[in-house]
Residue frames as qw, qx, qy, qz and C-alpha x, y, z in Angstrom:
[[0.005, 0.630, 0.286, -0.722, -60.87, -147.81, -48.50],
 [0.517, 0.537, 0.487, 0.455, -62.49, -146.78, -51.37],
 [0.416, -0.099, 0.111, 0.897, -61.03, -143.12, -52.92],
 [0.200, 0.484, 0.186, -0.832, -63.10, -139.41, -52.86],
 [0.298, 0.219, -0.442, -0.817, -64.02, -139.87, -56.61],
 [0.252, -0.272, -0.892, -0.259, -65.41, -143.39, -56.50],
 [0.049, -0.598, -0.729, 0.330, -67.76, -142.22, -53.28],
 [0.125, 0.386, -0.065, -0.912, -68.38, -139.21, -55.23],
 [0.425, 0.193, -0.650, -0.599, -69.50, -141.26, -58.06],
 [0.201, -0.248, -0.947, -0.043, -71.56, -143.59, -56.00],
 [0.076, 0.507, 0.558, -0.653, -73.25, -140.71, -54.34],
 [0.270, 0.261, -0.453, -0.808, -74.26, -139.21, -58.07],
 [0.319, -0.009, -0.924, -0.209, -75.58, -142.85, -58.72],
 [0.131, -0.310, -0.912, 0.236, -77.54, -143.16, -55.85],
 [0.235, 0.494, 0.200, -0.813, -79.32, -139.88, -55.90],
 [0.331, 0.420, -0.294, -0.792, -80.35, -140.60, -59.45],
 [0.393, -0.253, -0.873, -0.140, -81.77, -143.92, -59.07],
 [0.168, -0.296, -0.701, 0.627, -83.41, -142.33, -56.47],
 [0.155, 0.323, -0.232, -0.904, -84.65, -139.62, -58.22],
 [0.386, 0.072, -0.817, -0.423, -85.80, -142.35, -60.66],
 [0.140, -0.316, -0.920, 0.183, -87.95, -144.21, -57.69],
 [0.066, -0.500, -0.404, 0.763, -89.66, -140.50, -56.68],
 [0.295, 0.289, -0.169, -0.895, -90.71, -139.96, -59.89],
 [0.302, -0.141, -0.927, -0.173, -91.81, -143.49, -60.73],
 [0.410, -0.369, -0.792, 0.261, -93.93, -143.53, -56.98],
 [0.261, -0.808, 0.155, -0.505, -93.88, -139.90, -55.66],
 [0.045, 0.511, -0.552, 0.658, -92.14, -139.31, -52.42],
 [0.526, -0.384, 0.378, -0.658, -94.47, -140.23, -50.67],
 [0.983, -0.163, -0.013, -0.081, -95.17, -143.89, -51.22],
 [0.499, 0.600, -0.464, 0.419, -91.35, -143.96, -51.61],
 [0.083, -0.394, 0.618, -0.676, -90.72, -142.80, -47.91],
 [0.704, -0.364, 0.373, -0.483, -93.44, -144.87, -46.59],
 [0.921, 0.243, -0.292, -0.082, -92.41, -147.73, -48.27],
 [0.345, 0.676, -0.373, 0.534, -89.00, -146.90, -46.41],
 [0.567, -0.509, -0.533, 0.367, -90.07, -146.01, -43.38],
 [0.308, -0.213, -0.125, 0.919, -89.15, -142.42, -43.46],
 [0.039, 0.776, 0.142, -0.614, -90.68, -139.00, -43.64],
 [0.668, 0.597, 0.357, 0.265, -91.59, -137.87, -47.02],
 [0.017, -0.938, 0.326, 0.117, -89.94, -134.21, -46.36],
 [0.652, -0.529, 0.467, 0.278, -86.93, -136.31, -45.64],
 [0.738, 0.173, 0.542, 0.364, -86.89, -138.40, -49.23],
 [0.421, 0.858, 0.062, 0.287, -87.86, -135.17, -51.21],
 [0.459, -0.842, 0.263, 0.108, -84.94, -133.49, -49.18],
 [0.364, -0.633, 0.577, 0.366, -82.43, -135.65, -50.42],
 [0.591, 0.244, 0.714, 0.285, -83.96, -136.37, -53.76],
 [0.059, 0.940, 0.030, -0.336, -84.22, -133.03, -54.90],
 [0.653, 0.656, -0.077, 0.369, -81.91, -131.93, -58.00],
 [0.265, 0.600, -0.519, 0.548, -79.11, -130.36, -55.84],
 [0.757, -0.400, -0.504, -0.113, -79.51, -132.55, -52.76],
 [0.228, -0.818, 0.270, -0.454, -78.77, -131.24, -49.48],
 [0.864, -0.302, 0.313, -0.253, -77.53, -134.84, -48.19],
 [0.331, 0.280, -0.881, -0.188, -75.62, -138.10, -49.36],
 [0.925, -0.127, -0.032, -0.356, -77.85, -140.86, -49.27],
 [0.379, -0.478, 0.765, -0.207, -75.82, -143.41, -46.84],
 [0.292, 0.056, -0.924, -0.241, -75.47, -147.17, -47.24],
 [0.103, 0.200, 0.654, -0.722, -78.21, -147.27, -44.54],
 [0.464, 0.437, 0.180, -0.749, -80.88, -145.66, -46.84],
 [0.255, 0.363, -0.838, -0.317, -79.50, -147.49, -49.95],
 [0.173, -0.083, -0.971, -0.140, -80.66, -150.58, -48.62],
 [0.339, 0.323, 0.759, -0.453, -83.61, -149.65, -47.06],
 [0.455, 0.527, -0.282, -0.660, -84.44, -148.24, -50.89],
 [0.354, 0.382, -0.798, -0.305, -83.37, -151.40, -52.41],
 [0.165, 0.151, 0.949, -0.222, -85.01, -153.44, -49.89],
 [0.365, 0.452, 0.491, -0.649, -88.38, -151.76, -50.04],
 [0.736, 0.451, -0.147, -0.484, -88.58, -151.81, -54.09],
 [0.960, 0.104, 0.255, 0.055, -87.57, -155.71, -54.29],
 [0.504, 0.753, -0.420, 0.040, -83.80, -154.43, -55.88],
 [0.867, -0.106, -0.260, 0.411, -80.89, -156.46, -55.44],
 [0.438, -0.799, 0.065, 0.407, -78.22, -154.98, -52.87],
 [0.443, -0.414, 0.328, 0.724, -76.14, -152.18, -54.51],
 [0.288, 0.535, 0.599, 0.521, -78.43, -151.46, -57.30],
 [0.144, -0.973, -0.111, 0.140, -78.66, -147.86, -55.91],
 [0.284, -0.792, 0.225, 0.492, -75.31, -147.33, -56.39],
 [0.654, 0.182, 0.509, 0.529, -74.83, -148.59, -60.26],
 [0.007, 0.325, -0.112, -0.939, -74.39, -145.54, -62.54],
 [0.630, 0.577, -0.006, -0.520, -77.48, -144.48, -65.49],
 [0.622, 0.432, 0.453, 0.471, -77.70, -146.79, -68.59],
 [0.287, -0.134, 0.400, 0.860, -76.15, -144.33, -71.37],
 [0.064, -0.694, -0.551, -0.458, -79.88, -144.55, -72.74],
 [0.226, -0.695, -0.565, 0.382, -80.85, -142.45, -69.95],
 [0.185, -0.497, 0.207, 0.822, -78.70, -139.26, -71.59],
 [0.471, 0.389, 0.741, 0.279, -80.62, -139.93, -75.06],
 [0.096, 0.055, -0.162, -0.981, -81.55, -136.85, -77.29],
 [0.599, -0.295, -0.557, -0.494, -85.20, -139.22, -77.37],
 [0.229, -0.466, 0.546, -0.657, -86.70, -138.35, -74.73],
 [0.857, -0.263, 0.002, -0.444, -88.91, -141.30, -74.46],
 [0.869, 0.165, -0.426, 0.189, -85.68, -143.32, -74.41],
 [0.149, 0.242, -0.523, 0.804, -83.98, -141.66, -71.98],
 [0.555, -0.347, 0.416, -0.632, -87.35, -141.92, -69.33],
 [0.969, -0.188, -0.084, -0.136, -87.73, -145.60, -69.99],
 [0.717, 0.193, -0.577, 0.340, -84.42, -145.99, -69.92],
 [0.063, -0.394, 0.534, -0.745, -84.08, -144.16, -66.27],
 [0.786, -0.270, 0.118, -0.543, -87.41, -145.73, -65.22],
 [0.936, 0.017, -0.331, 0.122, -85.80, -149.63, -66.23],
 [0.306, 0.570, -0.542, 0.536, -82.27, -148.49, -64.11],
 [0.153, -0.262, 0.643, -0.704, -84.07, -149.14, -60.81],
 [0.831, -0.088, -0.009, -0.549, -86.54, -151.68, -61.53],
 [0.772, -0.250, 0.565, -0.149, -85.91, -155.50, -60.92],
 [0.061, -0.233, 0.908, 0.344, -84.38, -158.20, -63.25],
 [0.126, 0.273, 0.953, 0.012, -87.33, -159.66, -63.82],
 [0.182, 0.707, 0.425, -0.535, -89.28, -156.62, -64.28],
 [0.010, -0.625, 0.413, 0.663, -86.92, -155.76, -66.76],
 [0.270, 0.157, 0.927, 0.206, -87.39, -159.27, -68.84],
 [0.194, 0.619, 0.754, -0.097, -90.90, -158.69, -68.60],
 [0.266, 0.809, -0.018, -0.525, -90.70, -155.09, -70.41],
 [0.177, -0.338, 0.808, 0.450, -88.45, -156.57, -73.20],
 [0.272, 0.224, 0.933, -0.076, -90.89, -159.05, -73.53],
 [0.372, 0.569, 0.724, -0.117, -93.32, -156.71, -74.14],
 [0.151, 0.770, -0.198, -0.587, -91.73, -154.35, -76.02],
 [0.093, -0.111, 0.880, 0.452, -90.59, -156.76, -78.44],
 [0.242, 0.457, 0.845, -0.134, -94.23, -157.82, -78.68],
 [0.168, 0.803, 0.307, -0.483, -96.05, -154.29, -79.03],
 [0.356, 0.587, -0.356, -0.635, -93.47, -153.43, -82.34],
 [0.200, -0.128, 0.927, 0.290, -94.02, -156.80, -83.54],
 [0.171, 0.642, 0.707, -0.243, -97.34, -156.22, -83.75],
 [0.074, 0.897, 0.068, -0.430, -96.79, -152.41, -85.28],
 [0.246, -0.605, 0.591, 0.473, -94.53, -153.53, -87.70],
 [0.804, 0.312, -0.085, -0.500, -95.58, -154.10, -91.24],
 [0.836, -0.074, 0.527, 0.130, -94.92, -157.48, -92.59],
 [0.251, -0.519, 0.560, 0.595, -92.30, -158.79, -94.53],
 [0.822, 0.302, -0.105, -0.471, -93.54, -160.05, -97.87],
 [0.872, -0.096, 0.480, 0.009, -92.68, -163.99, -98.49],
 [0.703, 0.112, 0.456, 0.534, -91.59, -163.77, -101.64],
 [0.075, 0.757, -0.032, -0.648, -89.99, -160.95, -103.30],
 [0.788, 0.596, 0.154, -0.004, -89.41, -162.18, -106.60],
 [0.295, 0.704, -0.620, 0.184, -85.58, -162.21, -105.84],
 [0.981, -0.168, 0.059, -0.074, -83.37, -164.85, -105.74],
 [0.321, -0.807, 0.495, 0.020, -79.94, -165.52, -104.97],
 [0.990, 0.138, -0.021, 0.002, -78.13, -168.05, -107.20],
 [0.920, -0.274, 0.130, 0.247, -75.17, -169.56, -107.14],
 [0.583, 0.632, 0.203, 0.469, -73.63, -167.20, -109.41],
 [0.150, -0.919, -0.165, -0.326, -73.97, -164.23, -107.16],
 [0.667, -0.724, 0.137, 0.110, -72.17, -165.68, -104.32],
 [0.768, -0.082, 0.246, 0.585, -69.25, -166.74, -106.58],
 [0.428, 0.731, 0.176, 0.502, -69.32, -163.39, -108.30],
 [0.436, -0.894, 0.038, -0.101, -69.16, -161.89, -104.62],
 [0.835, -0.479, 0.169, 0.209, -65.38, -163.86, -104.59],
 [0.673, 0.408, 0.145, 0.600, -63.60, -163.24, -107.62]]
């Protein structure tokens, strides 16, 4: 039986990966994706939610955006709390996307500052001899 805080803390979790699909999709493709009534999804995705979102809904959430089972109930990445806000919405947006979706943003995020990042120069005209390192022991 699992204890008032943990299902307190899984119902926090799931509303805010939820949250996280409704702003990604809107309610509405959300709930049809579902099967449900959009009133319904905004209803219990709403900041102060008038519901707990059951294991029922969970999975039909997790089925319907390709997530693995229980990924509705993990808690926010830490990024998500960021004082940068653009870290803190990708990070909430990545919290409820796929493994493989996730890869594939890496991927290209690594890419996009690799690209935006000047280059290093080849040779600075420093060199590291053998001296240095033994001066680095004494």
């Amino acid at each position: 039986m699992i204890d008032r805080e943990k299902k307190a803390e899984i119902q926090r979790n799931r509303h805010y990966n939820l949250q996280q699909l409704v702003k990604i999709y809107g309610a509405t493709e959300v709930a049809n994706r579902m099967g449900r009534f959009d009133s319904y999804i905004t209803k219990i995705a709403r900041d102060e939610p008038g519901r707990n979102i059951g294991r029922i809904i969970a999975t039909a959430a997790e089925k319907a955006f390709g997530m693995a089972p229980g990924d509705l109930d993990k808690p926010a990445p830490i990024e998500s709390r960021s004082k940068d806000e653009t870290i803190s919405r990708i990070s909430g947006v990545l919290s409820v996307a796929t493994q493989h979706d996730k890869e594939f943003v890496l991927a290209m995020s690594e890419w996009i500052v690799s690209r935006s990042m000047p280059a290093i120069p080849k040779d600075t005209g420093l060199t590291i001899g053998k001296s240095d390192i033994d001066s680095q022991n004494e």
